[in-house]
VOSE-780399 format. One record per residue: residue number from 1; residue in three letters; y, x, z of N, C-alpha, C in turn. Coordinates in Angstrom, 3 decimals, m for minus. Example, Ala and Ser with C-alpha at 12.3 -4.5 7.8 and 13.67 -1.06 7.14 Angstrom:
2
resi:1&resn:Ala&n_py:m5.690&n_px:13.190&n_pz:7.800&ca_py:m4.500&ca_px:12.300&ca_pz:7.800&c_py:m3.300&c_px:13.200&c_pz:7.800
resi:2&resn:Ser&n_py:m2.250&n_px:12.850&n_pz:7.080&ca_py:m1.060&ca_px:13.670&ca_pz:7.140&c_py:0.030&c_px:12.900&c_pz:7.870
# end
This chain:
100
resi:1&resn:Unk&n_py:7.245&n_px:m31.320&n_pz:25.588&ca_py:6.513&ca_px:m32.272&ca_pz:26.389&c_py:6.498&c_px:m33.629&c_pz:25.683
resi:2&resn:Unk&n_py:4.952&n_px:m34.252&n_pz:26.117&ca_py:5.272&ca_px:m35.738&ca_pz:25.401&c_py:5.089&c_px:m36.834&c_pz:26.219
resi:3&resn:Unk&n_py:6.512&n_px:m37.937&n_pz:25.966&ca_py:6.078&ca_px:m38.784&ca_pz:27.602&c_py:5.249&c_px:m39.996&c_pz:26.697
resi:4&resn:Unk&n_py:3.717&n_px:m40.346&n_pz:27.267&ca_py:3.023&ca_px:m41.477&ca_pz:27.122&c_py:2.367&c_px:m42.145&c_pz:27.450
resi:5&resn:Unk&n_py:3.234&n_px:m43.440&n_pz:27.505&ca_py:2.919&ca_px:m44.112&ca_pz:28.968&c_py:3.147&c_px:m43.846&c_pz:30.051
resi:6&resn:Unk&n_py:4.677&n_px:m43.140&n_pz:30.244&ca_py:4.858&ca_px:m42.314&ca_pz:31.837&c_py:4.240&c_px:m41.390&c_pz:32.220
resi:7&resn:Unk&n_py:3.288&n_px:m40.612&n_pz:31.267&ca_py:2.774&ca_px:m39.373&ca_pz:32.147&c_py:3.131&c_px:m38.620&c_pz:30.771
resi:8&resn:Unk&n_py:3.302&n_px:m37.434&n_pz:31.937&ca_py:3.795&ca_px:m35.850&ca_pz:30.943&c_py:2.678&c_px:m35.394&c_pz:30.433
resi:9&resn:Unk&n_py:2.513&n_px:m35.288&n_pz:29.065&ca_py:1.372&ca_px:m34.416&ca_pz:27.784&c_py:2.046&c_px:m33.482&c_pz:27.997
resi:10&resn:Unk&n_py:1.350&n_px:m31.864&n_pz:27.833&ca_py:1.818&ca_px:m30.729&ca_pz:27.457&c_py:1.499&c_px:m30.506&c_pz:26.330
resi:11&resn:Unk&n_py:1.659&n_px:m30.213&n_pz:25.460&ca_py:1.276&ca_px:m29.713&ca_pz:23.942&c_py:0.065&c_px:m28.802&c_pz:24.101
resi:12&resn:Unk&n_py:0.378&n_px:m27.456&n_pz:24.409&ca_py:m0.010&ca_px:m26.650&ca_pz:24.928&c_py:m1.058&c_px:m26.520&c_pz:25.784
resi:13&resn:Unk&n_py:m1.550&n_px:m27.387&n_pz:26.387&ca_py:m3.068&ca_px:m27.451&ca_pz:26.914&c_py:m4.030&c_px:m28.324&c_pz:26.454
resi:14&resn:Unk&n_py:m3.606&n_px:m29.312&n_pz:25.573&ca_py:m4.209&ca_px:m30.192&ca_pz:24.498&c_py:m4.516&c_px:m29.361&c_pz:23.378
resi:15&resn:Unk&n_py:m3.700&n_px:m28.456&n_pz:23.013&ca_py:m4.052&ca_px:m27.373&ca_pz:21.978&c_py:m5.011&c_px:m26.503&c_pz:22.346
resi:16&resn:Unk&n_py:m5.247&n_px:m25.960&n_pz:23.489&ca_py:m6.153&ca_px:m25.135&ca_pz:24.408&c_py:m7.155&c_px:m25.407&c_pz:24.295
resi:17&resn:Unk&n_py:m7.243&n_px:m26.676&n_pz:24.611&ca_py:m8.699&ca_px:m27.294&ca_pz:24.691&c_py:m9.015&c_px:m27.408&c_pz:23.159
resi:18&resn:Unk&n_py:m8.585&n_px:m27.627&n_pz:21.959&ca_py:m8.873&ca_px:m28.330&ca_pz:21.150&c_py:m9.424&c_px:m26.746&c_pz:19.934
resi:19&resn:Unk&n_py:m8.766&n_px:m25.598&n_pz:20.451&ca_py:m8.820&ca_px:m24.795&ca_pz:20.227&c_py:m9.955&c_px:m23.662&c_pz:20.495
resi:20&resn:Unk&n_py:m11.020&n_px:m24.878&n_pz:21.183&ca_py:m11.899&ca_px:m24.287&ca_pz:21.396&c_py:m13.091&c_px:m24.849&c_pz:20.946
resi:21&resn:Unk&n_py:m13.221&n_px:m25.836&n_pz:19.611&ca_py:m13.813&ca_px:m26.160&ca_pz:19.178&c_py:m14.239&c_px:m24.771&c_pz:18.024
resi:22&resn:Unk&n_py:m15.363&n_px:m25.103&n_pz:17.489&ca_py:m15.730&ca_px:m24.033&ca_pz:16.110&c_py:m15.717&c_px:m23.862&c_pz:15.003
resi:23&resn:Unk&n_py:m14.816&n_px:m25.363&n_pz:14.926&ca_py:m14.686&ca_px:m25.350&ca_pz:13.598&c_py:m12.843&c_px:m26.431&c_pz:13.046
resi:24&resn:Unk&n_py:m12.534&n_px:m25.581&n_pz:14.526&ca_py:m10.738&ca_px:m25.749&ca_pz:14.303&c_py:m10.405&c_px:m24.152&c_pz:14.413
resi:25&resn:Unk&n_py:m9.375&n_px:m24.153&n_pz:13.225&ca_py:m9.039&ca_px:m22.571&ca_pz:12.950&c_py:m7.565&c_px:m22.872&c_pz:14.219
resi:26&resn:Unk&n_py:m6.607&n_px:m24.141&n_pz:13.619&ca_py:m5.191&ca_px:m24.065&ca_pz:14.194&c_py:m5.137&c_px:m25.386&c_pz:14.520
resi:27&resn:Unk&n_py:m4.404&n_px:m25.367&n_pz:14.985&ca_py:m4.186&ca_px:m26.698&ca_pz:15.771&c_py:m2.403&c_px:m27.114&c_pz:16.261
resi:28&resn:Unk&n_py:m1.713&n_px:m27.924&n_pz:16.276&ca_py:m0.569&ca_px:m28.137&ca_pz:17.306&c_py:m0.636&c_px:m29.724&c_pz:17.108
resi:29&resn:Unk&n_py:m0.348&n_px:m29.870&n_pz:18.344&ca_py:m0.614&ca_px:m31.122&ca_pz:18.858&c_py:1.409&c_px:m31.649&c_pz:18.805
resi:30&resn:Unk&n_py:1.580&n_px:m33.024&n_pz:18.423&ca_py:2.743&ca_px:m33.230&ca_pz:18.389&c_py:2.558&c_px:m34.746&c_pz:19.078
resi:31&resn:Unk&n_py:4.265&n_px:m35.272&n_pz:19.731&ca_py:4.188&ca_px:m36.470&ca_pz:19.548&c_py:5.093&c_px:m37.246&c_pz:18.895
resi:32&resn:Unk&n_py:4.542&n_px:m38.363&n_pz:18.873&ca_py:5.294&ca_px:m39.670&ca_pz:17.280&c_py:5.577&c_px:m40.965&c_pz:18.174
resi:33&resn:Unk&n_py:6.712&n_px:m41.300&n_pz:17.939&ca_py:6.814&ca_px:m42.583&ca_pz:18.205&c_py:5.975&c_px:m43.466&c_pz:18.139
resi:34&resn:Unk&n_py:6.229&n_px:m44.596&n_pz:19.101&ca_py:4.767&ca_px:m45.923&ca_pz:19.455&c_py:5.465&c_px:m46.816&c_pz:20.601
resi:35&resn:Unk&n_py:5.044&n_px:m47.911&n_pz:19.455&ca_py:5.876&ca_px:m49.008&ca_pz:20.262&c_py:5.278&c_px:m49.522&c_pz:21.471
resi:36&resn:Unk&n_py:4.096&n_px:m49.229&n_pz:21.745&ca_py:3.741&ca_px:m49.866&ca_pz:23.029&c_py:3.801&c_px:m48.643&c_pz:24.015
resi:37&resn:Unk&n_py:3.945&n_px:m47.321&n_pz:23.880&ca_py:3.452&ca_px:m46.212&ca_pz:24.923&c_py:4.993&c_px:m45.147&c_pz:24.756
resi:38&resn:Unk&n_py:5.837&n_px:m45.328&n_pz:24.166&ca_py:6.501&ca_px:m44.365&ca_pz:23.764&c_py:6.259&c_px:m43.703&c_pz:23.356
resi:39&resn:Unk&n_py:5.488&n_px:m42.716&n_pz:22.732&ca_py:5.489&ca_px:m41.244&ca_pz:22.166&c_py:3.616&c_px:m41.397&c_pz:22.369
resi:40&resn:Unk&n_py:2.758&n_px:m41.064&n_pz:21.096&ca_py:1.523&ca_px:m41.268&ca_pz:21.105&c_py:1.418&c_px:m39.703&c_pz:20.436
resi:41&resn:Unk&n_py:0.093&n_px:m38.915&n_pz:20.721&ca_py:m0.149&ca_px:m38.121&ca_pz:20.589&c_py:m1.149&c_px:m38.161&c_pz:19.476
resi:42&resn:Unk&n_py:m0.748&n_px:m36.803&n_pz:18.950&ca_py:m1.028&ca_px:m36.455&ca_pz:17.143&c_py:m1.313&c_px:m34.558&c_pz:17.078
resi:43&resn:Unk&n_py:m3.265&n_px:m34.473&n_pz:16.701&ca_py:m3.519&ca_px:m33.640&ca_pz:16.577&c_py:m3.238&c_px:m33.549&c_pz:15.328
resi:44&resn:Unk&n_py:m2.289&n_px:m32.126&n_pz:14.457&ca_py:m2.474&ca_px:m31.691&ca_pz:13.373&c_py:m3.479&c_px:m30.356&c_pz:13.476
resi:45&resn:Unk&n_py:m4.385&n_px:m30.783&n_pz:12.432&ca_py:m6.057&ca_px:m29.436&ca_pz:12.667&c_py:m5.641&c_px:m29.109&c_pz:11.074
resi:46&resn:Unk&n_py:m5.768&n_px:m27.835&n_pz:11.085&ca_py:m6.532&ca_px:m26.341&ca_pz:10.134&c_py:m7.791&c_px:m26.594&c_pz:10.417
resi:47&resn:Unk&n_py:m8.774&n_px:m27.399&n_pz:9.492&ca_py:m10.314&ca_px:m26.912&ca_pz:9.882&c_py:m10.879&c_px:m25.955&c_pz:9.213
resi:48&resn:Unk&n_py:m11.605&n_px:m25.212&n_pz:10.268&ca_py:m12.204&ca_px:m24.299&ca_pz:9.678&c_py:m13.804&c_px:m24.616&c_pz:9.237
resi:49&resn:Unk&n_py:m14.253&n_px:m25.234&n_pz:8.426&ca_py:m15.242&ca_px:m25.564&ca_pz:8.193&c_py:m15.173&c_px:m27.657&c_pz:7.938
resi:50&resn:Unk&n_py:m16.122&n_px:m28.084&n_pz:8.172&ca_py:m16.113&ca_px:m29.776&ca_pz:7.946&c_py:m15.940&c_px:m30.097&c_pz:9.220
resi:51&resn:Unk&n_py:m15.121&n_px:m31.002&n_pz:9.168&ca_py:m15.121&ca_px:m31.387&ca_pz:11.251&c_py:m13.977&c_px:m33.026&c_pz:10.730
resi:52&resn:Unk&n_py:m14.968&n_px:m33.914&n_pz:11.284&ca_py:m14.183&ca_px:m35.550&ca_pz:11.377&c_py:m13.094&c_px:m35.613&c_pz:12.417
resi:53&resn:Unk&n_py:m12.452&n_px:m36.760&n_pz:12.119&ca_py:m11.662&ca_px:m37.034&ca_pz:12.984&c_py:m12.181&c_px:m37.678&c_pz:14.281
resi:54&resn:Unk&n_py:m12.526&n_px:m38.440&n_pz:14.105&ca_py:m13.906&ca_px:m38.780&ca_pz:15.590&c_py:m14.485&c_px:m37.414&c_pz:16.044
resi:55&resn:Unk&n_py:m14.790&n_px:m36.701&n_pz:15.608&ca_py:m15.276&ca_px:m35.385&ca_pz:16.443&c_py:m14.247&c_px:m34.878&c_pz:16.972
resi:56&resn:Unk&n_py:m13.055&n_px:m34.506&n_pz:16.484&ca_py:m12.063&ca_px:m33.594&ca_pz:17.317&c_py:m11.541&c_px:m34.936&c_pz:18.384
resi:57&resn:Unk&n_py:m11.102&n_px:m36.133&n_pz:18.270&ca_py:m10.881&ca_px:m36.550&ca_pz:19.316&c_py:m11.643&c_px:m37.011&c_pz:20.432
resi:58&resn:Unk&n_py:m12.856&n_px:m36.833&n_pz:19.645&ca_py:m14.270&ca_px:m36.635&ca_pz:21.210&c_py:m14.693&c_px:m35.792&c_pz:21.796
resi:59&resn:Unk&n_py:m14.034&n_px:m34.496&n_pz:21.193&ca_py:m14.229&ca_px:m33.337&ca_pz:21.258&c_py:m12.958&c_px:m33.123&c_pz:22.689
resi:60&resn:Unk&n_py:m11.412&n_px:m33.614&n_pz:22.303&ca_py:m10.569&ca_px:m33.365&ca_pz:22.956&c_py:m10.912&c_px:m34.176&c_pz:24.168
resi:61&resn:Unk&n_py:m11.225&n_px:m35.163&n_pz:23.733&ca_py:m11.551&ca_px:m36.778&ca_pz:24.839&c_py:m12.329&c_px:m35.689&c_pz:26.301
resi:62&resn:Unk&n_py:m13.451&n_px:m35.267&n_pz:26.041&ca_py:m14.098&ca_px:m34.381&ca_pz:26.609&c_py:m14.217&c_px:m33.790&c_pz:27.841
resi:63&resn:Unk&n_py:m12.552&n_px:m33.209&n_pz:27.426&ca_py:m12.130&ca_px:m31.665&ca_pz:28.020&c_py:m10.698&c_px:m31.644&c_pz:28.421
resi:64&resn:Unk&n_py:m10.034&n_px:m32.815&n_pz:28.566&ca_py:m8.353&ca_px:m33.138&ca_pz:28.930&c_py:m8.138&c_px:m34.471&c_pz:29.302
resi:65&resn:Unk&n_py:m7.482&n_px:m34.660&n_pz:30.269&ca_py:m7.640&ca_px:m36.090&ca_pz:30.545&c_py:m7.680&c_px:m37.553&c_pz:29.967
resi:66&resn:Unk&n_py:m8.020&n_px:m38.472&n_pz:30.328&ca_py:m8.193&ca_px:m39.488&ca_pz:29.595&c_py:m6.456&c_px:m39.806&c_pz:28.873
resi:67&resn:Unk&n_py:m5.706&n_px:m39.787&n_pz:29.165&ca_py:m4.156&ca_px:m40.303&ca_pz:28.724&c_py:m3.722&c_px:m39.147&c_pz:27.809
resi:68&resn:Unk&n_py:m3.953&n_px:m37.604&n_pz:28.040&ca_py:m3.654&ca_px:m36.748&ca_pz:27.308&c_py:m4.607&c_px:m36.568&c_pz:25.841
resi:69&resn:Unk&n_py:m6.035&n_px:m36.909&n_pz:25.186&ca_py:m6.020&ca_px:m36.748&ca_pz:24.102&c_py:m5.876&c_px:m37.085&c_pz:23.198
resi:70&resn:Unk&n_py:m5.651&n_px:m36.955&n_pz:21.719&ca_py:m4.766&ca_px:m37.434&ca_pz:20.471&c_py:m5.923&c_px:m38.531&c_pz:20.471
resi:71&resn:Unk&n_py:m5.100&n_px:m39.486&n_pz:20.119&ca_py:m5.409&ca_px:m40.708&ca_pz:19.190&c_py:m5.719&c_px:m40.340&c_pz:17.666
resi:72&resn:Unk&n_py:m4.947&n_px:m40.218&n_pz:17.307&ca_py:m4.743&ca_px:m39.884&ca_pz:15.637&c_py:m5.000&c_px:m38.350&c_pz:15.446
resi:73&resn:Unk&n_py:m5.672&n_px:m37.975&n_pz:14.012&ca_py:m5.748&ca_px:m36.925&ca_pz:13.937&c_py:m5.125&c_px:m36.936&c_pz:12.521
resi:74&resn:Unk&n_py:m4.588&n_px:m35.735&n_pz:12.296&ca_py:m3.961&ca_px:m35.789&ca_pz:10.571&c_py:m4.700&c_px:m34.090&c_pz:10.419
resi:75&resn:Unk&n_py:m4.983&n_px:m33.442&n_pz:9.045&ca_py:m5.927&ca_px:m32.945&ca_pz:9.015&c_py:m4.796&c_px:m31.790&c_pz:7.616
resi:76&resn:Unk&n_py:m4.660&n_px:m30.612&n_pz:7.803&ca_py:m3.952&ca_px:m29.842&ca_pz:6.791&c_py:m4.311&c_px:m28.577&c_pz:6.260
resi:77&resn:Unk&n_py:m3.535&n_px:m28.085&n_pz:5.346&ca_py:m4.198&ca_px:m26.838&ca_pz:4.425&c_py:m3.716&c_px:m25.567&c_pz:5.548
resi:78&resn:Unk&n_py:m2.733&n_px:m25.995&n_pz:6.327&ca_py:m2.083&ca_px:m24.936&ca_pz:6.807&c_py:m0.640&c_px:m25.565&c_pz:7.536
resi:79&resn:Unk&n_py:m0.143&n_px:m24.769&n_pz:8.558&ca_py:0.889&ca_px:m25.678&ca_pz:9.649&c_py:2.274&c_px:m24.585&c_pz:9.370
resi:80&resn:Unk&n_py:3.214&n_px:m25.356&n_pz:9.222&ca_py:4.114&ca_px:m24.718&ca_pz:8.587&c_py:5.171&c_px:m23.872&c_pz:9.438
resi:81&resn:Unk&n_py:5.486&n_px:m22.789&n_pz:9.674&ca_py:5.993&ca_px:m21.565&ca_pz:10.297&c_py:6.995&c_px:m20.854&c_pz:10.509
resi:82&resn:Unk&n_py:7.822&n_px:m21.134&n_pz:11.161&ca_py:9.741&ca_px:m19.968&ca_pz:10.767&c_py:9.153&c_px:m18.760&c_pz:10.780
resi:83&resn:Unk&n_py:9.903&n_px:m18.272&n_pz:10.806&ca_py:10.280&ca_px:m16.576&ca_pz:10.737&c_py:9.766&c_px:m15.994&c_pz:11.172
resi:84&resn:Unk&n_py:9.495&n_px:m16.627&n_pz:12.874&ca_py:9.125&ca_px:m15.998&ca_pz:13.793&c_py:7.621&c_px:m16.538&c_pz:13.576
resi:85&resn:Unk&n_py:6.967&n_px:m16.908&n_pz:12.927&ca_py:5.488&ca_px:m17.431&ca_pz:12.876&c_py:5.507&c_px:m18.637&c_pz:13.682
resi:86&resn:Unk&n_py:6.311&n_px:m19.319&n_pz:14.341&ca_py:5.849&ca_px:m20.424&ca_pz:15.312&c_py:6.158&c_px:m21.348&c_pz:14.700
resi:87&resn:Unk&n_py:5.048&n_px:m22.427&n_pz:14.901&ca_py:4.755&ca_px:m23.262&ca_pz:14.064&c_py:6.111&c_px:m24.582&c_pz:14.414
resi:88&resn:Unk&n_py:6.669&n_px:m24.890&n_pz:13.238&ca_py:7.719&ca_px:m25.914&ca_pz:13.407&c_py:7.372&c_px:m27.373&c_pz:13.338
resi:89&resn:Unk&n_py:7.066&n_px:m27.817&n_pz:14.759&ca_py:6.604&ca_px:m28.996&ca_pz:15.308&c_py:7.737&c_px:m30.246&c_pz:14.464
resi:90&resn:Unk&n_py:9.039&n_px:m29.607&n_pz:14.299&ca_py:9.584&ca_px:m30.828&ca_pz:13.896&c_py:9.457&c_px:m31.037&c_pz:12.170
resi:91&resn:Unk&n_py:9.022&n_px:m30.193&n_pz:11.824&ca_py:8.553&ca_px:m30.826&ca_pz:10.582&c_py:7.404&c_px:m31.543&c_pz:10.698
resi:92&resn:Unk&n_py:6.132&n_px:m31.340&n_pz:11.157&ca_py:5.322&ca_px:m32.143&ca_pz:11.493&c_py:5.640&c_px:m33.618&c_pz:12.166
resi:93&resn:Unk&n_py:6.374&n_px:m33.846&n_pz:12.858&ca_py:6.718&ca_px:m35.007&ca_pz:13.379&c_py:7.247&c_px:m35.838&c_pz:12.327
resi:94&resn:Unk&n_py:8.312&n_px:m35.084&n_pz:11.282&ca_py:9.052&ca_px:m35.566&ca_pz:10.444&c_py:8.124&c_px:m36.244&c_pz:9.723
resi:95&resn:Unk&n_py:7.000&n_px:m35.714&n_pz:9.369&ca_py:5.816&ca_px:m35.782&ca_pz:8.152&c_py:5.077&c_px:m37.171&c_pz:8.699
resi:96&resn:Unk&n_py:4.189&n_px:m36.874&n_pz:9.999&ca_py:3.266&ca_px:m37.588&ca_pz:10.181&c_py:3.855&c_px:m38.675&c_pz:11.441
resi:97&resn:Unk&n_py:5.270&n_px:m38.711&n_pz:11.969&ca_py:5.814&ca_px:m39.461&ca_pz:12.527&c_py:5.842&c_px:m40.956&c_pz:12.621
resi:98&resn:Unk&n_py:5.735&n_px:m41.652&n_pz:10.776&ca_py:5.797&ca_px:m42.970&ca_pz:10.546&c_py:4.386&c_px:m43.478&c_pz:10.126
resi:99&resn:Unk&n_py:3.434&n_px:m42.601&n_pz:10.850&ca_py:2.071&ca_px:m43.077&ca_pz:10.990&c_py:1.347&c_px:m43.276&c_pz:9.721
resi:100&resn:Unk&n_py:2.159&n_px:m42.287&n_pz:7.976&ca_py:1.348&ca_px:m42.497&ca_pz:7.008&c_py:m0.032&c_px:m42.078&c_pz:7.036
# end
């Protein structure tokens, strides 16, 4: 869960929605520290095809409430996986956490 601005993000239904674009293969949505909101939300996208960052967050903007979609989008070859295939959110945080 991500608290921002006092309301609970689910990962998991921000991914839902975002996952239903056509030209996002993967998606997990994380959150990063932020000094004014606590915890700001961060789509990492697999695109499958050309797709901006203004499109997926107008895309998300859309279809999930106004407080729940990513601000920031960071954009990768591929989302990195244990054992079990599930994607390890805390490396992502680690990565794109200090807002490079």
């Amino acid at each position: 869960m991500i608290l921002r601005g006092g309301f609970n993000v689910y990962p998991t239904e921000v991914e839902a929605a975002l996952m239903r674009h056509p030209r996002i293969a993967q998606v997990a949505v994380i959150g990063v520290p932020d000094e004014h909101y606590g915890e700001e939300i961060v789509a990492v996208v697999v695109p499958d095809g050309e797709v901006s960052e203004q499109e997926v967050i107008d895309f998300a903007r859309s279809r999930v409430a106004k407080y729940k979609y990513p601000r920031r989008v960071e954009f990768v070859t591929e989302l990195p996986l244990g054992p079990t295939h599930k994607v390890l959110k805390r490396e992502l945080r680690q990565r794109f956490g200090s807002g490079e």
